[in-house]
C-alpha positions as a LaTeX table, in Angstrom:
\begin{tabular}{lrrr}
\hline
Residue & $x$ (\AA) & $y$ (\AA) & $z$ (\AA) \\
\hline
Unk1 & $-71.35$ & 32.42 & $-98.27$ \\
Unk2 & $-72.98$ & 35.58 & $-99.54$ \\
Unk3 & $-71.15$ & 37.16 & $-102.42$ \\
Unk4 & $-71.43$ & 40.83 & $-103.13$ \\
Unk5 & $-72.54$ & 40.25 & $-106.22$ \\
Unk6 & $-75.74$ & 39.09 & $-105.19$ \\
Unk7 & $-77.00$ & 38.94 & $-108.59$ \\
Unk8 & $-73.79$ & 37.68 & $-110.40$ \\
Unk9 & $-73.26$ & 34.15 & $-110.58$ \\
Unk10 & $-69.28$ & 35.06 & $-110.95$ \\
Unk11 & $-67.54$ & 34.83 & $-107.47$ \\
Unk12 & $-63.71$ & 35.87 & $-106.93$ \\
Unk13 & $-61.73$ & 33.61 & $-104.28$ \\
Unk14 & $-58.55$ & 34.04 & $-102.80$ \\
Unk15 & $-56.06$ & 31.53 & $-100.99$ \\
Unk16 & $-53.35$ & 32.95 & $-99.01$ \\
Unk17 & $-50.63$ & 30.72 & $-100.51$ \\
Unk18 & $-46.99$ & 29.88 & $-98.75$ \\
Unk19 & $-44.97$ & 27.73 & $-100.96$ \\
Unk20 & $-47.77$ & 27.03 & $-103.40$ \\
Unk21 & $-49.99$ & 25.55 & $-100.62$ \\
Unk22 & $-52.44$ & 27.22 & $-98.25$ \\
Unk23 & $-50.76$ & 29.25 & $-95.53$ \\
Unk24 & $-51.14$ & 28.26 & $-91.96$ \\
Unk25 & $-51.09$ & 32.30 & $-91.59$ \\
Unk26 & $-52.95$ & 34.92 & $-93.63$ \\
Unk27 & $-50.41$ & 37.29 & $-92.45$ \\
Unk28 & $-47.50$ & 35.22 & $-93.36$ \\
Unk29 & $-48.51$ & 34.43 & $-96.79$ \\
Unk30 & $-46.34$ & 35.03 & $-100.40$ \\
Unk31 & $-48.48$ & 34.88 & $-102.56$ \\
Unk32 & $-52.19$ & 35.54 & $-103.53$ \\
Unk33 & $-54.04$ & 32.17 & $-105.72$ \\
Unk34 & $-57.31$ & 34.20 & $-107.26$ \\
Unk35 & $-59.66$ & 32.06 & $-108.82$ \\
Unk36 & $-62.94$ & 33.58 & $-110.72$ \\
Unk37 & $-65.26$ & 30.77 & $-110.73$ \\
Unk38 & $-69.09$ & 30.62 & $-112.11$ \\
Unk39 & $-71.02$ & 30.09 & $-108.65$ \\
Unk40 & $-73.91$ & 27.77 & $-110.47$ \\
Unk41 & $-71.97$ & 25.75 & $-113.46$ \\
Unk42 & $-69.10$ & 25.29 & $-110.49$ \\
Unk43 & $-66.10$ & 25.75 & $-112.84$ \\
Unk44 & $-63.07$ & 27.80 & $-112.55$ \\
Unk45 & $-63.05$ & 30.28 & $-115.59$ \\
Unk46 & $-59.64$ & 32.33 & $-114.47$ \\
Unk47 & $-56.92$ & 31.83 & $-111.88$ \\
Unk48 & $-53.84$ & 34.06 & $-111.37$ \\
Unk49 & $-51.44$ & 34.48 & $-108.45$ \\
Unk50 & $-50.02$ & 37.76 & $-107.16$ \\
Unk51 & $-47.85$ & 39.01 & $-104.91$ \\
Unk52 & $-48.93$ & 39.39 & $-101.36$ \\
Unk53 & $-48.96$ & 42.92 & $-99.88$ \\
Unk54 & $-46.84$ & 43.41 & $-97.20$ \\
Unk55 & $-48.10$ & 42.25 & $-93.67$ \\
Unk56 & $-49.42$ & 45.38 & $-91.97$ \\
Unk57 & $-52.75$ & 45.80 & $-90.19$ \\
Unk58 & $-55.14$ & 46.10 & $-92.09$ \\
Unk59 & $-53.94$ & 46.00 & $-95.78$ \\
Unk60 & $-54.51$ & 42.87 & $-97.11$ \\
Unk61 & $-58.40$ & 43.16 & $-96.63$ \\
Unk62 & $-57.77$ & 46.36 & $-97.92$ \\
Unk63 & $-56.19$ & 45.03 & $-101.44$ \\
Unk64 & $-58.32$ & 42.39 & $-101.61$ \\
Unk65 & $-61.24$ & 44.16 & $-101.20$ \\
Unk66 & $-60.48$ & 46.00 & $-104.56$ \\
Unk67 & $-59.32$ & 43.07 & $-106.31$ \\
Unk68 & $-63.11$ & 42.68 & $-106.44$ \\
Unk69 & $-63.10$ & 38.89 & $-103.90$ \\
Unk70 & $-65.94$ & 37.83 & $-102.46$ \\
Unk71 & $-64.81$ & 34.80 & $-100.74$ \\
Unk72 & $-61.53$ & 34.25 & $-98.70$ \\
Unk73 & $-60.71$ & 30.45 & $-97.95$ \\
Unk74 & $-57.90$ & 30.66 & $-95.17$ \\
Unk75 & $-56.40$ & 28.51 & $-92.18$ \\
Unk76 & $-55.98$ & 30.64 & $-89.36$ \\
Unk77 & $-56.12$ & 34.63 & $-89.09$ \\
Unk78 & $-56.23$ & 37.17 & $-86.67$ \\
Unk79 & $-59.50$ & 38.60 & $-84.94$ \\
Unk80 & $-58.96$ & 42.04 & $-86.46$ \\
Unk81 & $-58.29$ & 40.93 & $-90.11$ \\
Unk82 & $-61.33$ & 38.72 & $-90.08$ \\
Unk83 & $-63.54$ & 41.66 & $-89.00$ \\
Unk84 & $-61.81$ & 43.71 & $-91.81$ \\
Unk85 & $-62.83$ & 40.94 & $-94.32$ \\
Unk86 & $-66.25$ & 40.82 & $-93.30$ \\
Unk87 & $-66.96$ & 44.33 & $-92.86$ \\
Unk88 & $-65.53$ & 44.54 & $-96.54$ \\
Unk89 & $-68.34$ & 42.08 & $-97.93$ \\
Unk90 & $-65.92$ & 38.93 & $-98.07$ \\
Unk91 & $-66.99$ & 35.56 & $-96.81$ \\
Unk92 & $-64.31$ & 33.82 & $-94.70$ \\
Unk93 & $-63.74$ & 30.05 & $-94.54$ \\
Unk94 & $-61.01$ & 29.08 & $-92.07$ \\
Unk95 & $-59.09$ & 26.47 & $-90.55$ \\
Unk96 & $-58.45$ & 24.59 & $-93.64$ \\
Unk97 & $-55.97$ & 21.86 & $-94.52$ \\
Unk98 & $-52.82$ & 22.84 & $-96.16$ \\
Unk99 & $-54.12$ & 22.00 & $-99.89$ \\
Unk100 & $-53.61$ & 23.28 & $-102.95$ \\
Unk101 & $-55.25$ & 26.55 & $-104.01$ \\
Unk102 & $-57.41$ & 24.46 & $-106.64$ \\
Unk103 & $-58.38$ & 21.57 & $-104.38$ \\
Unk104 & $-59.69$ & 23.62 & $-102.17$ \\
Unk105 & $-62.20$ & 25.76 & $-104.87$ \\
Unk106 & $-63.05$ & 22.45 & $-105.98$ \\
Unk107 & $-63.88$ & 21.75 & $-102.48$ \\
Unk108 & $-65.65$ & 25.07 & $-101.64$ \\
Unk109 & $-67.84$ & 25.05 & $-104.83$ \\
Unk110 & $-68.40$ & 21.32 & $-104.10$ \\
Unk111 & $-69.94$ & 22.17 & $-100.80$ \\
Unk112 & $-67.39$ & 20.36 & $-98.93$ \\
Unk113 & $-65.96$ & 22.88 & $-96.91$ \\
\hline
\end{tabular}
């Protein structure tokens, strides 16, 4: 995935999170898992959870967008909120198992998804 940080090793990722897992939905998600991980060394070096923004078109992209993430790793979403996400700069990963928010960086930075 391209970052848009293209010359910062420091990516920001975000999993949708529904009952401390990955949601099946973006738009149905609780919660937020950020992780700030150093793209070369591969290690996590912050992780906080938020609040999810209420589900209306077009403002999740929109608050994740200035949260600063460059990388969204999702199961499903909709047509319009992918464009959104992409047209914002954000790489999208989808259709992953229901993991948890770490296995799944671990994962991505491992080149396994």
């Amino acid at each position: 995935m391209q970052s848009r940080r293209q010359n910062n090793d420091h990516l920001m990722i975000v999993v949708p999170l529904s009952k401390g897992r990955l949601s099946r939905l973006l738009g149905a998600c609780d919660q937020l898992a950020i992780f700030e991980v150093h793209a070369r060394n591969k290690t996590v070096l912050y992780e906080s959870v938020h609040k999810a923004p209420p589900h209306e078109p077009g403002l999740l992209p929109s608050r994740l967008h200035q949260l600063g993430v460059d990388v969204v790793l999702a199961g499903e979403m909709g047509h319009l909120a992918r464009r959104l996400l992409e047209q914002a700069g954000m790489g999208v990963v989808m259709n992953l198992p229901p993991k948890t928010p770490a296995q799944l960086v671990r994962e991505y930075l491992g080149g396994e998804l």
